[in-house]
C-alpha positions in Angstrom: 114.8 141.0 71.9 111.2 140.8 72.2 109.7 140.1 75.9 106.4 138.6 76.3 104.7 139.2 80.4 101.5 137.8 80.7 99.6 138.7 84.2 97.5 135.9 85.5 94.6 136.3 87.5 91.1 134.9 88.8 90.5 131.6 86.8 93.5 131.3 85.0 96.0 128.6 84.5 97.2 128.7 88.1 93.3 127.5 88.8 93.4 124.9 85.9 96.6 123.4 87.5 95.3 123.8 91.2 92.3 122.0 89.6 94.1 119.1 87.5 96.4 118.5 90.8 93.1 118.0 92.9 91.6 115.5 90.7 95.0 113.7 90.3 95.3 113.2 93.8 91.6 112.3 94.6 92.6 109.4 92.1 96.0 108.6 93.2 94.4 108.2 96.6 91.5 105.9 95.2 93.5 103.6 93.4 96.2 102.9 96.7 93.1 102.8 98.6 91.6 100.1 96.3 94.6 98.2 96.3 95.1 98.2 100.1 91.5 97.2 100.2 92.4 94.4 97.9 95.7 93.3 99.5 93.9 93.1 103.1 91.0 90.8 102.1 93.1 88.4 99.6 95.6 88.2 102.8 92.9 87.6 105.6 91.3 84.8 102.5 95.0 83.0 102.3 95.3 83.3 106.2 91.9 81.4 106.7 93.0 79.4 104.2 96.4 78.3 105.9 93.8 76.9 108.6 95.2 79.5 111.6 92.2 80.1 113.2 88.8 82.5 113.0 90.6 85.1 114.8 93.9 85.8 113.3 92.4 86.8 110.0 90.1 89.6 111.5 93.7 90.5 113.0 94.7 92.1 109.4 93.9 95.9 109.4 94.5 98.5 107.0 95.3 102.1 107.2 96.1 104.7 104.3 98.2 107.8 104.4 97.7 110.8 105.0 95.1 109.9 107.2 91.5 111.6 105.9 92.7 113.6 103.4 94.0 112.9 99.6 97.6 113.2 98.6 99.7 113.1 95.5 101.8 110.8 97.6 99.2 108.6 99.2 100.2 105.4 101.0 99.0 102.1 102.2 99.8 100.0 105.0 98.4 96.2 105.6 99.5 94.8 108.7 98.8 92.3 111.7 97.3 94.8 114.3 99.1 93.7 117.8 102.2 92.4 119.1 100.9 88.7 119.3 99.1 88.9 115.8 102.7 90.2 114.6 104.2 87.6 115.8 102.2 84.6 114.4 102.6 86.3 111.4 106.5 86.3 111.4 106.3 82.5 113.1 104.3 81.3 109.9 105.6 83.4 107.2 109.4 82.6 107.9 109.0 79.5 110.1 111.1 78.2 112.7 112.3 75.8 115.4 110.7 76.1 118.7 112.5 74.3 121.7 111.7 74.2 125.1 113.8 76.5 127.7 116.6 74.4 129.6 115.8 71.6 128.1 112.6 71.0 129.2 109.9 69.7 127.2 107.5 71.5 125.1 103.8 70.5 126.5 101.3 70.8 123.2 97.7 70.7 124.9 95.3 68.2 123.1 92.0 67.9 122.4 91.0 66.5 125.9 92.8 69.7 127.3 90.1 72.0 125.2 87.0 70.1 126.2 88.3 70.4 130.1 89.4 74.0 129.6 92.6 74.6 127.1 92.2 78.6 128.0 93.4 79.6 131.3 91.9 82.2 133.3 92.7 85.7 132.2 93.5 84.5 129.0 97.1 83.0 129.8 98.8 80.1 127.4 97.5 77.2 129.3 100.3 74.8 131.0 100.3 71.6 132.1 100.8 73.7 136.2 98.0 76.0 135.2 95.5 72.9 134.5 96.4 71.2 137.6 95.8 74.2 139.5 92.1 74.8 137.6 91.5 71.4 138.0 92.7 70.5 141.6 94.4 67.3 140.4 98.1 66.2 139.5 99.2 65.5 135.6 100.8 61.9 135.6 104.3 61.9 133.4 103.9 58.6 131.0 107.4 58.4 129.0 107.4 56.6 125.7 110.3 55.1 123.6 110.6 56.8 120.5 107.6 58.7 120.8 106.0 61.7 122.1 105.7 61.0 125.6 102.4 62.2 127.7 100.6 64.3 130.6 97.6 62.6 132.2 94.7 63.1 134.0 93.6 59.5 135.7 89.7 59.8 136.7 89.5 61.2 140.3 87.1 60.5 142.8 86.4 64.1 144.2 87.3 67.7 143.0 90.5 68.7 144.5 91.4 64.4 145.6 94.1 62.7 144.8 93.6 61.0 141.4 92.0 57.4 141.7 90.3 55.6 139.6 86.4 55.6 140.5 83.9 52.7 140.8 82.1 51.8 137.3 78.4 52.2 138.4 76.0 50.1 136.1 74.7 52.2 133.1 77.5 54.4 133.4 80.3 54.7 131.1 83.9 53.8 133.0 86.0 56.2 133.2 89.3 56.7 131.4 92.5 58.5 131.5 92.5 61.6 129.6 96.1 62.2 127.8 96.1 65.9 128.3 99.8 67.2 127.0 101.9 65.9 124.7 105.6 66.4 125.5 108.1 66.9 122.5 111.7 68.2 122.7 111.0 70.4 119.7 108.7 71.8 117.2 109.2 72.4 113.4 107.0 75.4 112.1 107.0 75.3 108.3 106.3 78.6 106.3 102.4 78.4 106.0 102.0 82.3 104.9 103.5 84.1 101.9 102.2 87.6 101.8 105.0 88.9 99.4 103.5 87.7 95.9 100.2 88.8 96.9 101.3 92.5 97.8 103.3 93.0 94.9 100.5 92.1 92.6 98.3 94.6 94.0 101.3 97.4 93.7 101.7 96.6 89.8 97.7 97.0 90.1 98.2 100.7 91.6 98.7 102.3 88.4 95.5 100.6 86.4 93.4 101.9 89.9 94.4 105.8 89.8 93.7 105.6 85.9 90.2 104.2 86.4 89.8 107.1 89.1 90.7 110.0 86.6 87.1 111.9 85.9 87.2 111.2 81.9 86.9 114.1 79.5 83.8 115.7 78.7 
């Protein structure tokens, strides 16, 4: 039997291999970071898309692990940063049926609502007893047949009065009733989102990425 000991010191293979592992992870971690990179700005396009709003897109972060260092078994993560931004994202990814509590109708402010102030102070959900406090006046129920009835706002004749209609001065438009809230017994949500296809072309991407990465061979 013939035994074969080899001693291995200074920059021998245990460098080479220290070395190869380095580079390997410096790539692994460039290619998941390219593709969370990727996945977070084709998600925040398709959300803008979808028509949700300016902010809910900026709502998409991105964060890679191990934080600030490279790894063999790097990670991404691309999510809605925030409880509400969750949320929205659930609501219009899987849908669903919104009802009002105890049977009360659901009041959806309209466009006269925004241009009188459709954000509450503080930042609450405006409601139809929100606006009539911010606005000093009462909402006036108008229920319609087969449709959506309403919340109104007849013209008033002084902050904080009771609503009446005021006198049309000459060269002055008259003044109308605003419909404020609509009332409905229910909404339907339909999926708007699908986040799913997009983040599992980006993972078949991961491999491409990290071989791209790799220094190439002098």
């Amino acid at each position: 039997m013939i035994r074969i000991k080899t001693s291995i010191e200074g920059d021998g293979v245990t460098s080479w291999v220290t070395r190869q592992r380095r580079q390997l992870a410096l790539a692994v971690t460039a290619g998941v970071t390219a593709a969370t990179e990727g996945l977070k700005t084709e998600l925040r396009a398709e959300v803008e898309r979808a028509g949700l709003g300016d902010r809910l897109p900026r709502a998409v972060h991105s964060q890679i692990y191990p934080s600030g260092r490279t790894s063999l078994q790097a990670a991404g993560l691309v999510h809605p940063n925030g409880k509400g931004a969750a949320r929205l994202f659930d609501l219009f990814t899987e849908g669903a049926v919104i009802r009002g509590r105890n049977g009360f109708y659901l009041a959806i402010p309209t466009e006269a609502a925004g241009k009188l102030g459709r954000q509450s102070p503080g930042g609450q959900k405006m409601t139809p007893s929100l606006w009539e406090q911010r606005h000093g006046t009462a909402l006036r129920f108008v229920y319609r047949r087969g449709q959506p009835s309403l919340l109104v706002a007849d013209p008033m004749g002084r902050a904080g009065s009771s609503p009446r209609p005021r006198p049309r001065r000459r060269g002055v438009g008259k003044q109308t009733t605003l419909v404020i809230f609509l009332l409905v017994p229910q909404v339907t949500i339909r999926p708007r989102l699908r986040p799913e296809p997009l983040a599992l072309r980006w993972a078949e991407r991961i491999p491409s990425l990290i071989e791209r990465a790799l220094p190439t061979a002098s």
